[in-house]
C-alpha positions in Angstrom: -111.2 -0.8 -12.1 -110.4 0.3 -15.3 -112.9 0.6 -18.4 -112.0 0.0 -22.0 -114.6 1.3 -24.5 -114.3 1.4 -28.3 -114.7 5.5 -28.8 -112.1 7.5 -29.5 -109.9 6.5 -26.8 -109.9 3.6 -24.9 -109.8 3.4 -21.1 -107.4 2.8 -18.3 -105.5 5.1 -15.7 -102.7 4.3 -17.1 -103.0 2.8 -21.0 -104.7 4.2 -23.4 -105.0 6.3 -27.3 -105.3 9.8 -26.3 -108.2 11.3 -28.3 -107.1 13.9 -31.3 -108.7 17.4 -30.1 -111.5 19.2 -32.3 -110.8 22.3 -32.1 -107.9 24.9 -30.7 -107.6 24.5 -26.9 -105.0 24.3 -24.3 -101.8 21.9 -23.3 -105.1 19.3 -23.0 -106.2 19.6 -26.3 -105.3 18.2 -29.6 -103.4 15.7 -30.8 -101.0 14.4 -28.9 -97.5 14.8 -29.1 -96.0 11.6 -28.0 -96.9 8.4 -28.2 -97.9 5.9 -25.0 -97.6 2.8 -24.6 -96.7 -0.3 -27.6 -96.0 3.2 -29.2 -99.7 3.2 -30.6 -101.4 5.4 -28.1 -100.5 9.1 -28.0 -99.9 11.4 -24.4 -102.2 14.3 -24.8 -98.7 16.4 -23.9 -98.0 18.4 -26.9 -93.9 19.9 -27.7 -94.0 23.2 -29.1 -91.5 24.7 -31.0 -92.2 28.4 -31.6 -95.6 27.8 -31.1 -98.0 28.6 -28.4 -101.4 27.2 -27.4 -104.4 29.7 -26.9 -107.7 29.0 -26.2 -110.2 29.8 -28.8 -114.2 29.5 -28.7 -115.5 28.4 -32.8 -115.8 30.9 -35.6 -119.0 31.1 -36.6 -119.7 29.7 -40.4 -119.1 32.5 -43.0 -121.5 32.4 -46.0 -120.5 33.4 -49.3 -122.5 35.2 -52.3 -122.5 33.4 -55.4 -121.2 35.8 -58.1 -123.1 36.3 -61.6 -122.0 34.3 -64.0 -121.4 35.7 -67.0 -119.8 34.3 -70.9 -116.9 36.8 -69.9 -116.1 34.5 -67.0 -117.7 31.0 -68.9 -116.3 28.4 -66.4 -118.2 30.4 -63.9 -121.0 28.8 -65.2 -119.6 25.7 -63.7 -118.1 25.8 -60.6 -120.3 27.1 -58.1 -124.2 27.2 -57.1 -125.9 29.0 -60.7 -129.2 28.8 -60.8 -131.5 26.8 -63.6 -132.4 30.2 -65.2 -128.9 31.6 -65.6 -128.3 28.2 -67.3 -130.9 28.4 -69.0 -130.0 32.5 -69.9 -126.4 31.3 -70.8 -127.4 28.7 -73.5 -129.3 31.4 -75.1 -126.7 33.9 -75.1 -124.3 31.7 -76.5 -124.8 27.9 -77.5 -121.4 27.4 -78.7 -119.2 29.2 -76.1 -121.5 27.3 -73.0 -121.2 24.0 -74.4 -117.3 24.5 -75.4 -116.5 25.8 -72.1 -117.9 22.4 -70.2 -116.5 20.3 -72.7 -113.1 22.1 -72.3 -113.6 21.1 -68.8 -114.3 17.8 -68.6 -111.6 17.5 -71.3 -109.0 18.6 -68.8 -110.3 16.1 -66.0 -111.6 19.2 -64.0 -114.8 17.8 -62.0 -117.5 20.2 -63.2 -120.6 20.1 -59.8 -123.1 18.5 -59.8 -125.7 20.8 -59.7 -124.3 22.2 -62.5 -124.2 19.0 -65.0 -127.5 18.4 -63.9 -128.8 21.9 -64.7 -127.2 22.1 -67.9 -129.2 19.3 -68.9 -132.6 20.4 -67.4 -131.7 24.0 -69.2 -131.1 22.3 -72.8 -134.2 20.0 -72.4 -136.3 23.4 -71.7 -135.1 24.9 -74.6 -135.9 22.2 -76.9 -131.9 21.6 -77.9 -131.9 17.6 -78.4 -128.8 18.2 -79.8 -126.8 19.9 -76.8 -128.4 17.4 -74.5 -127.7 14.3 -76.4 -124.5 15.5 -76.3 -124.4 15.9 -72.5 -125.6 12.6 -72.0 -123.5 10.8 -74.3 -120.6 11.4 -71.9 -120.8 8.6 -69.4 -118.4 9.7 -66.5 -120.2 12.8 -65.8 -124.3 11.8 -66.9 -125.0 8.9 -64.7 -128.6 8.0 -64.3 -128.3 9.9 -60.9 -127.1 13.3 -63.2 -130.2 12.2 -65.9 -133.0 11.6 -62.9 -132.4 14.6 -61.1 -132.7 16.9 -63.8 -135.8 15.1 -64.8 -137.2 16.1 -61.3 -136.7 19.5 -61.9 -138.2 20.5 -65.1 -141.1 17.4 -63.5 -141.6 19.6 -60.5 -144.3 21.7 -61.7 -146.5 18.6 -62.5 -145.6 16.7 -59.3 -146.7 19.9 -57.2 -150.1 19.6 -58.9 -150.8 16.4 -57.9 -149.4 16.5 -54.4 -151.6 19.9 -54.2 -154.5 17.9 -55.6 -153.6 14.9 -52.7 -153.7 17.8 -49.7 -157.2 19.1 -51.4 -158.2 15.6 -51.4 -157.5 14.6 -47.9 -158.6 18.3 -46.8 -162.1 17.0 -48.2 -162.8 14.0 -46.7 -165.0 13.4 -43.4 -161.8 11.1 -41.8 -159.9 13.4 -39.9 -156.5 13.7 -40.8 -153.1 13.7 -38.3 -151.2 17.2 -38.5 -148.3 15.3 -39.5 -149.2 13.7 -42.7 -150.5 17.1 -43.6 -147.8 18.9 -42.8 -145.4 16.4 -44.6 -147.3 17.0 -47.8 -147.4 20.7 -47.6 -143.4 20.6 -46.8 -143.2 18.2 -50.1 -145.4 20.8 -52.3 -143.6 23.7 -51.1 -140.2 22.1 -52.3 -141.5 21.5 -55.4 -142.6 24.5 -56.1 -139.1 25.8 -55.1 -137.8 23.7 -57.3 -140.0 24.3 -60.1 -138.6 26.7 -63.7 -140.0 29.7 -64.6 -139.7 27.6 -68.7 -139.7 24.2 -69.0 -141.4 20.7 -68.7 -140.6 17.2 -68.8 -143.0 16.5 -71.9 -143.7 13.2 -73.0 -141.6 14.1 -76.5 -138.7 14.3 -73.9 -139.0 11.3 -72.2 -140.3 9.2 -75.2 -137.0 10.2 -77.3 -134.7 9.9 -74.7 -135.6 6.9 -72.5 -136.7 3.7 -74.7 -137.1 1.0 -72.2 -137.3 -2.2 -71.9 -141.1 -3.5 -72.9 -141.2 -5.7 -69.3 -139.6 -2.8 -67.1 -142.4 0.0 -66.3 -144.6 -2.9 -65.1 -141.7 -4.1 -63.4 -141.6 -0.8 -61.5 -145.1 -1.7 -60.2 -145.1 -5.0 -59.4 -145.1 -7.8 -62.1 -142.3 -10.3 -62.2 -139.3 -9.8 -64.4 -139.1 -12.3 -67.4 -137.4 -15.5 -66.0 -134.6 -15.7 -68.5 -133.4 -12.0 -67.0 -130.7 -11.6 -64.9 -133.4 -9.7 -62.9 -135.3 -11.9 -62.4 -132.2 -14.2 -61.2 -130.4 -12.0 -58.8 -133.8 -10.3 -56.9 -133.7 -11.8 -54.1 -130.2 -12.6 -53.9 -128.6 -13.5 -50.2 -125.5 -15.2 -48.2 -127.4 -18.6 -49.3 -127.6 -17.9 -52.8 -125.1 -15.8 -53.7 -122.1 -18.3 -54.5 -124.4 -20.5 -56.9 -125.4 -16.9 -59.0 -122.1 -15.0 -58.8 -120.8 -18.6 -60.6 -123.3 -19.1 -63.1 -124.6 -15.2 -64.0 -122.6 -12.3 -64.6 -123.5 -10.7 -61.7 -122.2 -7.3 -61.1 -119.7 -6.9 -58.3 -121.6 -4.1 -57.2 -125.1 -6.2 -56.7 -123.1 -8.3 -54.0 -120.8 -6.1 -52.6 -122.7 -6.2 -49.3 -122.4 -10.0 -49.3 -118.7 -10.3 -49.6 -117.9 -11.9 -47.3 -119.6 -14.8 -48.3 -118.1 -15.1 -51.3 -115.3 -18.3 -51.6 -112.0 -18.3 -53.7 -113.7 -19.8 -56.1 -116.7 -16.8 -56.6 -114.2 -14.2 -56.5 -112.6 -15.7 -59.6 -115.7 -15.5 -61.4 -116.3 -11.9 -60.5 -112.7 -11.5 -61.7 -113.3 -13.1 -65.2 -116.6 -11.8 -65.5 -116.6 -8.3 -64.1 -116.3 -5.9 -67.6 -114.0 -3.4 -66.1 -110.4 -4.7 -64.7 -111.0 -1.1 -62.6 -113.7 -2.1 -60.9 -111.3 -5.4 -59.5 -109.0 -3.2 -58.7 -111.0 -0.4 -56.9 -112.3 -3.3 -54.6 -109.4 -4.9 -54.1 -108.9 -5.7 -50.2 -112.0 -7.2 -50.5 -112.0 -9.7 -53.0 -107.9 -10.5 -53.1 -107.1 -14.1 -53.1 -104.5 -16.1 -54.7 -106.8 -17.0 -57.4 -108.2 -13.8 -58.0 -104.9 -12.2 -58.4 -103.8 -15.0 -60.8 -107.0 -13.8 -63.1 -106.3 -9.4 -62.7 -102.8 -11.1 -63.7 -104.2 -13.0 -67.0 -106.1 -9.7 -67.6 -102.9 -7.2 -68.0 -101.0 -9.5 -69.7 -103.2 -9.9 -72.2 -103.2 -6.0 -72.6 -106.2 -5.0 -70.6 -105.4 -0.9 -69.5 -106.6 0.3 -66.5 -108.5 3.7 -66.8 -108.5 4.5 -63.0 -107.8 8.5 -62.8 -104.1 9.0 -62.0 -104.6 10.2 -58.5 -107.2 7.0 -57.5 -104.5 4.7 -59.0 -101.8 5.9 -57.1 -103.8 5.1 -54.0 -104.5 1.3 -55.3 -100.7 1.0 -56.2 -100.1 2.0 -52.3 -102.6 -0.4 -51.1 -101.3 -3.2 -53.3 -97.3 -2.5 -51.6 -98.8 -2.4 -48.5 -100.8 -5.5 -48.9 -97.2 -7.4 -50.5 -94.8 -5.8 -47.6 -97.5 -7.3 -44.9 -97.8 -3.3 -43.7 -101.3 -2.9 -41.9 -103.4 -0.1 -44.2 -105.7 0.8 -41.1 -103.7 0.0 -37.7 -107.1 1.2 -36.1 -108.5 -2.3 -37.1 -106.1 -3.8 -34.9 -106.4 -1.6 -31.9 -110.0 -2.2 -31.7 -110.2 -6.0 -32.2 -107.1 -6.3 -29.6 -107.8 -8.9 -27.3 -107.5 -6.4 -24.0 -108.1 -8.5 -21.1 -105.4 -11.5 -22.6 -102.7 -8.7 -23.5 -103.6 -5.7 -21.8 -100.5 -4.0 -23.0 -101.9 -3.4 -25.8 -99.8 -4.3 -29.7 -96.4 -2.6 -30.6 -97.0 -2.0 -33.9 -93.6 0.2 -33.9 -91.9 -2.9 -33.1 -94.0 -5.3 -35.1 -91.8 -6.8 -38.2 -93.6 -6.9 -41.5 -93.9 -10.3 -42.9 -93.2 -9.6 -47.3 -95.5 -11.8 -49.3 -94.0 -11.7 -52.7 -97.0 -13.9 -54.4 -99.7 -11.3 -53.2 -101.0 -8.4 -55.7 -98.0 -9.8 -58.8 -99.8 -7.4 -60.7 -97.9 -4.2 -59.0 -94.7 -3.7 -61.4 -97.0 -3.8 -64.5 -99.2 -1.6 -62.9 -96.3 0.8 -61.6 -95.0 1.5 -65.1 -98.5 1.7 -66.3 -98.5 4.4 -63.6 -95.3 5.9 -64.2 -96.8 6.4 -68.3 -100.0 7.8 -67.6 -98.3 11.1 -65.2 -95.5 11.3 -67.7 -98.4 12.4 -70.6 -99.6 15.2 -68.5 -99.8 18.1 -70.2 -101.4 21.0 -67.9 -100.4 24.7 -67.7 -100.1 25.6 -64.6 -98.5 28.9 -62.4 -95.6 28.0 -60.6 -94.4 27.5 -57.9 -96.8 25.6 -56.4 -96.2 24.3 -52.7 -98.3 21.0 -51.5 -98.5 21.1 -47.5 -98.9 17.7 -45.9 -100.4 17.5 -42.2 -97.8 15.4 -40.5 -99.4 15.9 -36.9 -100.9 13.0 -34.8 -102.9 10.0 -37.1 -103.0 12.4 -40.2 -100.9 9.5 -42.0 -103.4 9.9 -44.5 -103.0 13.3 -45.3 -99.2 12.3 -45.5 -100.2 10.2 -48.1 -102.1 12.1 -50.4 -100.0 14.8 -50.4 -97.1 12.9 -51.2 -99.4 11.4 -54.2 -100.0 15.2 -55.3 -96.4 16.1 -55.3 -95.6 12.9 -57.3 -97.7 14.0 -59.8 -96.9 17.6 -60.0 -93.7 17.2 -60.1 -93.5 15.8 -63.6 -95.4 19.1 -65.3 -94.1 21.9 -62.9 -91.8 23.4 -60.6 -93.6 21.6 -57.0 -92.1 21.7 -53.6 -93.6 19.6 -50.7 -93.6 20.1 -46.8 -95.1 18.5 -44.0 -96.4 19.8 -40.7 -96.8 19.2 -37.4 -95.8 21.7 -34.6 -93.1 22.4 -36.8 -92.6 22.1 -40.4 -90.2 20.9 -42.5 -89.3 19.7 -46.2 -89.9 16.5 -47.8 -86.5 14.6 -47.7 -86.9 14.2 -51.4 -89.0 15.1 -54.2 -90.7 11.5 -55.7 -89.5 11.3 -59.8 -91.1 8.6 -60.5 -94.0 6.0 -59.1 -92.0 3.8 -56.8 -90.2 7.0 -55.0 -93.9 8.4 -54.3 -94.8 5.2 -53.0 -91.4 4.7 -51.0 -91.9 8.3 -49.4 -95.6 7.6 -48.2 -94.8 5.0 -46.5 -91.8 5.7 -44.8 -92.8 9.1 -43.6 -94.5 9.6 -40.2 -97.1 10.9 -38.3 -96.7 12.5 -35.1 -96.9 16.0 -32.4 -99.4 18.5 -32.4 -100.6 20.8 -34.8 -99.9 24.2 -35.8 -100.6 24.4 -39.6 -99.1 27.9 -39.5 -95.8 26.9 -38.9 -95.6 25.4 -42.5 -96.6 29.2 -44.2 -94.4 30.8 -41.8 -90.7 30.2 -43.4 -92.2 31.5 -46.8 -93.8 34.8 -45.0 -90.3 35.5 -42.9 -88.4 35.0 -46.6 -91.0 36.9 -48.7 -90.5 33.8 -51.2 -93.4 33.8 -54.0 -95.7 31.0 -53.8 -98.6 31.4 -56.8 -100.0 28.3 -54.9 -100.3 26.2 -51.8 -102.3 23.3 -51.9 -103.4 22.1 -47.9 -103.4 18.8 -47.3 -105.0 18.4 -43.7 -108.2 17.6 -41.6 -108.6 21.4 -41.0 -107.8 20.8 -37.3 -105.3 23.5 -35.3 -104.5 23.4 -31.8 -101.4 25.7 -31.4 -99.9 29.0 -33.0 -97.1 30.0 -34.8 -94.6 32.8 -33.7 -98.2 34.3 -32.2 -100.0 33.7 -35.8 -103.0 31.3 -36.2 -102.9 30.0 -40.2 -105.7 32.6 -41.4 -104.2 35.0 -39.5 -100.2 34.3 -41.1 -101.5 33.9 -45.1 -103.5 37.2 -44.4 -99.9 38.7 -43.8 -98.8 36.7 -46.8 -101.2 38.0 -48.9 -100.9 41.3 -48.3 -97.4 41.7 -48.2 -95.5 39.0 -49.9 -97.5 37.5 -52.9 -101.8 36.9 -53.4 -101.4 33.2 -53.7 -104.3 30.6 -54.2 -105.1 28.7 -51.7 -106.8 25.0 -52.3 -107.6 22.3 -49.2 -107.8 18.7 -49.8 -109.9 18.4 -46.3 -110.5 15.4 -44.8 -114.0 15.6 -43.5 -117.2 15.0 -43.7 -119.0 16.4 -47.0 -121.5 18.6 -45.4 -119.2 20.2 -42.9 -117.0 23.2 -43.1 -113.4 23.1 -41.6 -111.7 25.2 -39.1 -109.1 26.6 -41.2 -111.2 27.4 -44.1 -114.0 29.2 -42.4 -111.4 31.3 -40.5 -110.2 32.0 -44.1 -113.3 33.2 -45.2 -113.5 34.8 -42.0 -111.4 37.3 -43.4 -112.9 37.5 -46.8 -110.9 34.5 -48.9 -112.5 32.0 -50.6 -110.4 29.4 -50.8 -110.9 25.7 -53.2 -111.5 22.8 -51.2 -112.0 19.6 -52.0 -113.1 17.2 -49.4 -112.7 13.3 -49.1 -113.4 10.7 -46.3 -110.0 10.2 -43.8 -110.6 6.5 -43.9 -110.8 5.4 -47.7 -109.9 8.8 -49.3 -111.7 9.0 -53.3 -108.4 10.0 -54.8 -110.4 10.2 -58.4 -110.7 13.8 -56.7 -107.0 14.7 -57.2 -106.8 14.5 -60.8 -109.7 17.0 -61.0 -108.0 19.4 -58.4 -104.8 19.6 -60.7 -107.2 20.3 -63.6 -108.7 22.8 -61.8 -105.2 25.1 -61.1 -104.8 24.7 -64.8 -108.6 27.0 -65.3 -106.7 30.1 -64.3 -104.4 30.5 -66.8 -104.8 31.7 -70.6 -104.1 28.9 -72.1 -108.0 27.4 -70.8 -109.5 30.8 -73.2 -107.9 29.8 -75.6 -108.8 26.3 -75.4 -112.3 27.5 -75.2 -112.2 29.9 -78.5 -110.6 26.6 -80.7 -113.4 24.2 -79.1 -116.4 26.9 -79.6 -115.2 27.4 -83.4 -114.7 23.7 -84.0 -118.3 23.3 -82.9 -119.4 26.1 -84.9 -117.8 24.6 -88.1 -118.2 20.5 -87.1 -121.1 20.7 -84.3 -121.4 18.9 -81.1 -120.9 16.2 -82.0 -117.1 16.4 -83.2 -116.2 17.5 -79.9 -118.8 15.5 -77.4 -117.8 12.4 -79.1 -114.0 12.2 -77.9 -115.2 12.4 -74.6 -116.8 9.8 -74.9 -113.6 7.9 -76.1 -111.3 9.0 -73.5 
């Protein structure tokens, strides 16, 4: 009797999707290398060429010290985990320099962290610098209220460790005994405020007074009174799948309020969140979900009338894929079908190989204009970057995302430098062409393939045996390797290649979970190499990410100094403002 489940792989002696391996293993391991049955399953049999399989038990993780940052090195400020103080420190050292060298950044589309937008805030607060941090905050893509709240928490930790101390004292106090648990849940909380807590700085009320006016109804609304009635609050509260039709047609609900309800919404609902939603890129970011023929005639209606779409070059590449696919009646996630298969009626499962594309010319009319919208934005690009630069696409088993993306990167690079792309699988081998335009990036995606196991050294190991210079390869890959090269893992090859061909830079667009580390790079750290990565989700990638890794190769160069001198001196003669305000505009 044979059992079908909806894991990995699904069951059967003799049918099934063979599960990709985590890990380096044996012939039994990995990705397949052929595929089974309705050419959608794959054998667990891989074919190597040059390459040989070895049995290897997991590195353990490598941590890395944070270096110092200094204003020698400003954009070190930036891109890794710097303390409040050192923020703090580096404001007072030098103003200008610190708030010219994040400007510069965010200028060039390089995705400063987090922690250290958030920081920079808390630091100019604590030094009394309204200036600096109206400045901050006055650039919308990077100071979101999630940026804004969580540096308010930490100059705010000092006072919230009081009280929760004074809460423990409290409870400590009283003749009802109290569980261990709760106890020990506060004491956690106090010591992580404390942690968290500045050696300089408060959240005074002169800080939160000038900087968040609010609405006279809203702090009571926090605590329980009833929003005014002619709100939109007050509207969409207690929004649901029985309600949501009549307010998405009659308020100008935000698409993300009802997201979660989508599929509730009827043609005529998903025209009003077309007319109504502010930002054609929002429409567009959600596409797949709210595409009909009447919501495509409004996004239609938009661009004509000269709407621009302000999606980052790398994000819209991805919606421009989505939209082909969606016109050329190509699947975007042939997983959906494989698990909603109806097993038991057609147990041989779907041949997707096989399967003929049905071409809907009416669907997404849109994609031209957006194409040579597309094809404008990358041709303004104006970057300095080292070259050569190689972009390495995992072409192994399922990794037809990574085919993707990679493809996406080279389209872009390829219009501001000298860019050479190759896939792998247990071989490698070179793109067939390099895309020129849009339409050949798109073309290229789509038509190449995913299959065979994976040996990410095999695509390092014809510019090793050459000794050609490479000042960077960018890794395009789910970090998973299950075979060898000519006897070389991938840390173990670039190691080689550092040392006796060329130092090059090494960046990973990973595909994997945000709290995780991949093979590949923590073997490469392994070894002392610290190595960019970038990581996005394998089954709706945030391409946005992409524009901020080419930014990123641009930082090494001299041309960024320099950049940083003319911004600090036009702040110096103009002030923040002059410099924080086209941000703003871009």
């Amino acid at each position: 009797m044979s059992v079908r489940g909806r894991g990995r792989g699904r069951g059967g002696s003799n049918r099934g999707r063979g599960g990709r391996g985590r890990g380096r293993g044996g012939s039994n391991r990995g990705r397949g290398g052929r595929r089974g049955r309705g050419g959608f399953g794959r054998s667990r049999i891989s074919r190597s060429h040059n390459c040989r399989d070895r049995s290897r038990s997991p590195l353990p993780v490598a941590t890395t010290e944070v270096a110092e940052p200094s204003m020698d090195d400003v954009k070190s400020f930036f891109m890794g985990k710097v303390s409040f103080e050192q923020h703090y420190q580096g404001q007072e050292e030098n103003r200008d320099k610190y708030a010219a060298a994040i400007s510069t950044m965010m200028n060039s589309g390089v995705d400063v962290v987090q922690n250290a937008r958030v920081r920079a805030l808390a630091a100019s607060w604590a030094r009394k610098d309204q200036e600096l941090a109206s400045a901050l905050i006055s650039v919308r893509s990077q100071y979101t209220f999630v940026e804004v709240l969580k540096a308010l928490t930490i100059l705010d930790a000092g006072r919230s460790a009081r009280v929760v101390e004074k809460k423990i004292k409290r409870l400590q106090c009283q003749k009802t005994k109290v569980s261990a648990a709760k106890l020990g849940k506060l004491k956690s909380e106090h010591d992580n405020l404390l942690a968290l807590k500045p050696n300089i700085g408060t959240a005074t009320g002169a800080v939160v007074k000038q900087d968040f006016p609010a609405l006279p109804w809203f702090l009571g609304f926090c605590f329980g009174n009833t929003a005014p009635e002619d709100s939109i609050v007050h509207s969409c509260k207690d929004i649901n799948e029985h309600n949501v039709n009549e307010l998405v047609q009659s308020h100008p609900v935000p698409y993300g309020h009802v997201k979660s309800l989508d599929k509730h919404l009827t043609g005529d609902s998903k025209r009003a969140i077309a007319l109504k939603e502010k930002k054609i890129d929002t429409l567009l970011w959600y596409y797949e979900n709210l595409t009909c023929a009447s919501f495509d005639e409004v996004l239609m209606e938009r661009l004509n009338e000269g709407e621009k779409v302000t999606l980052a070059n790398g994000k819209l590449m991805e919606r421009l894929l989505i939209l082909k696919m969606a016109r050329e009646g190509i699947k975007a996630n042939p997983e959906e079908i494989y698990y909603t298969w109806d097993w038991d009626a057609q147990p041989n499962g779907p041949n997707l190989e096989n399967q003929e594309n049905i071409v809907d010319e009416s669907k997404a009319p849109f994609l031209n204009h957006l194409i040579g919208q597309a094809d404008e934005n990358i041709s303004k690009i104006s970057l300095p970057l080292e070259e050569p630069i190689v972009i390495v696409g995992d072409a192994s088993g399922s990794m037809e995302v990574a085919i993707k993306t990679s493809v996406i990167i080279a389209g872009i690079l390829t219009k501001i430098t000298s860019a050479k792309l190759v896939f792998f699988d247990d071989h490698s081998r070179d793109a067939p062409y390099l895309p020129e335009n849009v339409e050949q990036v798109l073309d290229l995606a789509l038509s190449t393939k995913a299959d065979n196991a994976t040996a990410p050294a095999a695509s390092l190991y014809p510019f090793y045996k050459k000794k050609e210079i490479v000042k960077t390869f960018i890794i395009v890959t789910d970090e998973e390797e299950n075979e060898q090269c000519e006897e070389f893992w991938f840390a173990e090859l670039f190691d080689k290649y550092y040392k006796e061909v060329f130092p090059a830079r090494l960046v990973f667009v990973s595909f994997l979970p945000q709290h995780s580390e991949g093979q590949m790079v923590r073997a490469l750290k392994d070894k002392g190499y610290s190595p960019h990565q970038f990581k996005l989700d394998d089954h709706k990638p945030d391409l946005t990410k992409l524009d901020s890794l080419i930014a990123l190769l641009s930082l090494e160069t001299t041309d960024f100094d320099d950049e940083v001198l003319t911004t600090e001196q036009k702040i110096k003669l103009n002030g923040l403002c002059s410099v924080f305000s086209e941000l703003n505009l871009k």
